[in-house]
MDTraj code that builds the backbone (N, CA, C; nanometers):
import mdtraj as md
import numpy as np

residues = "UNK UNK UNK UNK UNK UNK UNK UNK UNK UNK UNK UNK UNK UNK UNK UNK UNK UNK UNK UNK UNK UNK UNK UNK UNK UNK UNK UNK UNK UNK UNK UNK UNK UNK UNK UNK UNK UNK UNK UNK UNK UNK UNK UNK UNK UNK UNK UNK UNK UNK UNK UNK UNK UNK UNK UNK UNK".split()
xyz = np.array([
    [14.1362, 5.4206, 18.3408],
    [14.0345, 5.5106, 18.3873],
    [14.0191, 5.6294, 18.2928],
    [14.1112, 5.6512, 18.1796],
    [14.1010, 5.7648, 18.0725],
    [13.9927, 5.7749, 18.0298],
    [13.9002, 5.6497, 17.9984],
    [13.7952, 5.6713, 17.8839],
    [13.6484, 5.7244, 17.9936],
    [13.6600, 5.7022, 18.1446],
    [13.5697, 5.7742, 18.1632],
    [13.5433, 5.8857, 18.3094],
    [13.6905, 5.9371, 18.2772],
    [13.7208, 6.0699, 18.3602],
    [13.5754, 6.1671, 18.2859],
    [13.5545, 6.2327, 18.3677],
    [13.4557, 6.3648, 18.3378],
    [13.5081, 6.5012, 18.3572],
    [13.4915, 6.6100, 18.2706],
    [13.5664, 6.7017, 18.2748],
    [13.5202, 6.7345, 18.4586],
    [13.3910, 6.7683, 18.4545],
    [13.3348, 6.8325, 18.6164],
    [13.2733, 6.7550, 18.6599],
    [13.2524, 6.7839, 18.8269],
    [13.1657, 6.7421, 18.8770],
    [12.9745, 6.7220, 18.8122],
    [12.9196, 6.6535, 18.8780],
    [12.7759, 6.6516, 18.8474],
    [12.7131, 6.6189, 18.9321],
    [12.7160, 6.6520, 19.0710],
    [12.6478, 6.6929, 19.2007],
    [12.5388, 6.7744, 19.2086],
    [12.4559, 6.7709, 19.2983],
    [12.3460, 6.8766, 19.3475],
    [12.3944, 6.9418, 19.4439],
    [12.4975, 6.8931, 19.5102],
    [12.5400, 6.9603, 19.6230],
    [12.7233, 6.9861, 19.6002],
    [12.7857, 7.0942, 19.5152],
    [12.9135, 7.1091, 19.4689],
    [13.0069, 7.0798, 19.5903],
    [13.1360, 6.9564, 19.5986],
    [13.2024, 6.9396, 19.6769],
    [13.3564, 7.0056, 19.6276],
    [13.4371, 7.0512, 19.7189],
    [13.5635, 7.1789, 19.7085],
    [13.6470, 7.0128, 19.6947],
    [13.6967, 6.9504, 19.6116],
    [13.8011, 6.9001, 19.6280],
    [13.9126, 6.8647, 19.4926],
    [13.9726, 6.9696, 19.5614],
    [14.0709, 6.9970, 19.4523],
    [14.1302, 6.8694, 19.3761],
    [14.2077, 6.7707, 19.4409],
    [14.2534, 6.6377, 19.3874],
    [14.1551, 6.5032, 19.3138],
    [14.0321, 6.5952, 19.3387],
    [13.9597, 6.4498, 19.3050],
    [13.9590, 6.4710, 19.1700],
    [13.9125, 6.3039, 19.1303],
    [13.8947, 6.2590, 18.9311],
    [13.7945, 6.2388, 18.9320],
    [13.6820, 6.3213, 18.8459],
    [13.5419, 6.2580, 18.8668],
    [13.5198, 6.1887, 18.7742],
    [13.4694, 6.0351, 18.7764],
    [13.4201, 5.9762, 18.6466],
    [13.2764, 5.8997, 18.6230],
    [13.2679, 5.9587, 18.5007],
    [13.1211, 5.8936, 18.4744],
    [13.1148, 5.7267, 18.4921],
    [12.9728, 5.7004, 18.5597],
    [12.9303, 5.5615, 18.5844],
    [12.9329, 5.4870, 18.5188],
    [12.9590, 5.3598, 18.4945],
    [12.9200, 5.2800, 18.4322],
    [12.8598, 5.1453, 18.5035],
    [12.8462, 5.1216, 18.6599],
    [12.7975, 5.0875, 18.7239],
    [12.6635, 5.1480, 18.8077],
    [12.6036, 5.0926, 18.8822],
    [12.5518, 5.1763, 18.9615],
    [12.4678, 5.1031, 19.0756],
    [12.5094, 5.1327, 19.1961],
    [12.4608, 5.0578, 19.3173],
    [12.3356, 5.0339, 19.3895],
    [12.3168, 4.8937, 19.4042],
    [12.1571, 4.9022, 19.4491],
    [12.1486, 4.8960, 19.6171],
    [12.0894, 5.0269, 19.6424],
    [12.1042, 5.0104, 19.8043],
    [11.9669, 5.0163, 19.8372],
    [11.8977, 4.9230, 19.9877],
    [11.8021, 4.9553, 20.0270],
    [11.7922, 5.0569, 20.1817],
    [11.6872, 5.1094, 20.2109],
    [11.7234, 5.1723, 20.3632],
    [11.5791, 5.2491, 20.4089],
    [11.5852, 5.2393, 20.4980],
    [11.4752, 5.2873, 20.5962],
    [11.4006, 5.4157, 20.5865],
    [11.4766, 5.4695, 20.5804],
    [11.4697, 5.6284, 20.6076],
    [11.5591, 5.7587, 20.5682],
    [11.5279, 5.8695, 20.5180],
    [11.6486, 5.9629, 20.5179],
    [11.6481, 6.0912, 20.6435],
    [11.7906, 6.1076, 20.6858],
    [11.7828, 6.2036, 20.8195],
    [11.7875, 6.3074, 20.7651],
    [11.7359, 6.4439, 20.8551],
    [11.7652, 6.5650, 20.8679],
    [11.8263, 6.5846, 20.7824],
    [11.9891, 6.5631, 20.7579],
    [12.0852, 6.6278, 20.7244],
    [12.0971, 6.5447, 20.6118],
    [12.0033, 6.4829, 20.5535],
    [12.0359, 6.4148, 20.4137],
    [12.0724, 6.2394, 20.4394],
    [12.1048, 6.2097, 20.4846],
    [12.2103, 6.0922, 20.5003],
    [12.1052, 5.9722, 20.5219],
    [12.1468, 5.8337, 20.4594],
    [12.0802, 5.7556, 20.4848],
    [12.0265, 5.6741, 20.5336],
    [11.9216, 5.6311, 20.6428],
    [11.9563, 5.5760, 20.7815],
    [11.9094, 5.4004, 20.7246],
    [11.9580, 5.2980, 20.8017],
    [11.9151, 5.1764, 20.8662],
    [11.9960, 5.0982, 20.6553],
    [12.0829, 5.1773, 20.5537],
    [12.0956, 5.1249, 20.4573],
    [12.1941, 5.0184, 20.4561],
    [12.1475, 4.9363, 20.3331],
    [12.2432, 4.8274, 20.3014],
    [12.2633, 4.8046, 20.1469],
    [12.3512, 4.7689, 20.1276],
    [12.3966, 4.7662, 19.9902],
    [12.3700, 4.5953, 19.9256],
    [12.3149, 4.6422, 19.8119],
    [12.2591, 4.5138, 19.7780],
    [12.2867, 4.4431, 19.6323],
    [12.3551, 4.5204, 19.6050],
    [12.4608, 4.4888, 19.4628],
    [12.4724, 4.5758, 19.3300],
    [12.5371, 4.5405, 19.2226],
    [12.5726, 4.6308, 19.0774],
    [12.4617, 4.5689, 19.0147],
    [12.3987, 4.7202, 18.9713],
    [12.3633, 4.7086, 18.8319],
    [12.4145, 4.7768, 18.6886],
    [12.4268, 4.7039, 18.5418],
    [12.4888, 4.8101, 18.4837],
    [12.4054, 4.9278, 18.4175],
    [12.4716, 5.0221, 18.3280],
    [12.4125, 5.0955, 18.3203],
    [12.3191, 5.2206, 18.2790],
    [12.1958, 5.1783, 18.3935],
    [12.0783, 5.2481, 18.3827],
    [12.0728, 5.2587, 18.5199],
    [12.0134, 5.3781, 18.5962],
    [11.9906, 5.4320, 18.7673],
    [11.8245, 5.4014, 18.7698],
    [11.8381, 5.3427, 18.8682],
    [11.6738, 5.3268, 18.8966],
    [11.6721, 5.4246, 19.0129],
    [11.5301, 5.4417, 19.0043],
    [11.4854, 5.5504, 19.1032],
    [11.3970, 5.4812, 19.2092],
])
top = md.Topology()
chain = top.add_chain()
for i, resn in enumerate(residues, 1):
    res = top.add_residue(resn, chain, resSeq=i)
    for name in ("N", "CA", "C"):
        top.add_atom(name, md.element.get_by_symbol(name[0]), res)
traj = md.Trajectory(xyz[None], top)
């Protein structure tokens, strides 16, 4: 996991956790889903497999 620890986080929303290792992607997950709630979160989703990597929007 050495070659792709990240020095910091790279969030929009900064999480306090001291122990974590953040590492850059080299995967990246294709999920589908319904809707997003209130509070951000994703409703009715399912995960639908790896792609490598490039993030689709």
């Amino acid at each position: 996991m050495d070659t792709v620890v990240s020095p910091k986080q790279k969030l929009t929303k900064p999480i306090r956790k001291p122990k974590a290792t953040w590492v850059e992607p080299k995967f990246y997950a294709d999920i589908e889903y319904r809707d997003i709630t209130s509070e951000g979160l994703l409703r009715a989703s399912s995960f639908k497999g790896l792609s490598k990597g490039t993030r689709r929007s």
